[in-house]
matplotlib code that plots the C-alpha trace (Angstrom):
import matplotlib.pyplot as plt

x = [-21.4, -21.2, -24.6, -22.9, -22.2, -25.4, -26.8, -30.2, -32.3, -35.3, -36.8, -39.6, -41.9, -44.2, -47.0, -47.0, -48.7, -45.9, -46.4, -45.0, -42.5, -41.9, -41.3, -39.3, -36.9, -36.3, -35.4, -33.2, -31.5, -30.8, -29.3, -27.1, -28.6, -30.4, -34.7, -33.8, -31.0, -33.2, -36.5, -34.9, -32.9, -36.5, -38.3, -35.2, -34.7, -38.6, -38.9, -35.8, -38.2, -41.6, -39.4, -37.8, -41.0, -42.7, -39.7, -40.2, -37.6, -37.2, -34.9, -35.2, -37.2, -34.1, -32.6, -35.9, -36.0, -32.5, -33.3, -36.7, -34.4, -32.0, -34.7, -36.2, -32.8, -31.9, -30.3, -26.8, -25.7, -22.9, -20.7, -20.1, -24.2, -24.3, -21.4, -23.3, -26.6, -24.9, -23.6, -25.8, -28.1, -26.4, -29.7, -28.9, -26.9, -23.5, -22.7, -20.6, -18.0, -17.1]
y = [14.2, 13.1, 11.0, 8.4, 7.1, 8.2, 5.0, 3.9, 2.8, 3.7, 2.8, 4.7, 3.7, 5.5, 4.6, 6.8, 7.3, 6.2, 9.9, 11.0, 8.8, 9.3, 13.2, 12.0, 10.2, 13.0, 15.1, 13.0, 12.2, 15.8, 16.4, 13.3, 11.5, 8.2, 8.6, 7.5, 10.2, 13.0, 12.4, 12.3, 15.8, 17.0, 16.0, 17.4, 20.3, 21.5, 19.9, 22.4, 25.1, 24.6, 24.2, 27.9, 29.4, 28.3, 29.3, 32.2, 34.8, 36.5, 39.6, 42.4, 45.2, 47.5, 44.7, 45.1, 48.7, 48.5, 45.7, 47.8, 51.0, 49.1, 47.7, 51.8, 53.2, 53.4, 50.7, 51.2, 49.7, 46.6, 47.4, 44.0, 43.2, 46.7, 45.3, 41.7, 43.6, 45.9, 42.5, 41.0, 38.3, 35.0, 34.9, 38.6, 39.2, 40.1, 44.0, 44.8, 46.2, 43.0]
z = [38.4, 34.7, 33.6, 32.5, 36.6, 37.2, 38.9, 37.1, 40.2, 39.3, 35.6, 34.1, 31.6, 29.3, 26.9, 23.8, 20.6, 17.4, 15.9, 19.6, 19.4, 15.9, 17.0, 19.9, 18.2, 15.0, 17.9, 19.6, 16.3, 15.4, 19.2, 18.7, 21.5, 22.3, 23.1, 26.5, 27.0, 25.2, 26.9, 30.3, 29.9, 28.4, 31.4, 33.7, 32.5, 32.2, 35.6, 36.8, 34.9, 37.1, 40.4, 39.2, 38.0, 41.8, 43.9, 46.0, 46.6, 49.2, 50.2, 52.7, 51.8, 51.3, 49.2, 47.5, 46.8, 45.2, 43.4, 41.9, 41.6, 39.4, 37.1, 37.0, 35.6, 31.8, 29.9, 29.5, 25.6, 25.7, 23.2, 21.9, 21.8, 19.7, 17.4, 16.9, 16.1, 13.7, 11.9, 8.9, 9.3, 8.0, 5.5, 4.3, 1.5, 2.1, 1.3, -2.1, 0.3, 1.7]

ax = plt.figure().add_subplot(projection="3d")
ax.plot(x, y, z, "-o")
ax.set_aspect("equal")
plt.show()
């Protein structure tokens, strides 16, 4: 559902200190958004983060021990990760060959 239809039943309001808000609202302006809409994605999405870090997970124990035995084996290189490491840093100075 986009957040725009969201319905806005339930108001919250917030006492802060101006240098918060101040902060705040620099934020918000460099993402483009209103205080209102960047403060409640900040609060959703961290609250999305605690709910994810406190989740337990649970699996059989031979779903387990192939989960464990795929963390144990050897990285296997992506080519396309080794071709964008290879690549300068935009802050580096480009080579003479290019």
């Amino acid at each position: 559902m986009a957040r725009s239809t969201l319905r806005k039943d339930h108001p919250l309001s917030m006492r802060l200190p101006d240098a918060d808000i101040a902060i705040i609202d620099r934020a918000a302006s460099l993402r483009g958004r209103s205080r209102t809409e960047f403060m409640r994605d900040a609060a959703v999405r961290t609250a999305e983060e605690v709910i994810m870090e406190n989740t337990v997970i649970r699996m059989s124990p031979d779903g387990f021990a192939a989960f464990v035995d795929m963390l144990d084996r050897p990285a296997k290189p992506v080519p396309e990760m080794v071709e964008l490491l290879k690549r300068p840093a935009p802050w580096e100075p480009k080579s003479a060959s290019e």
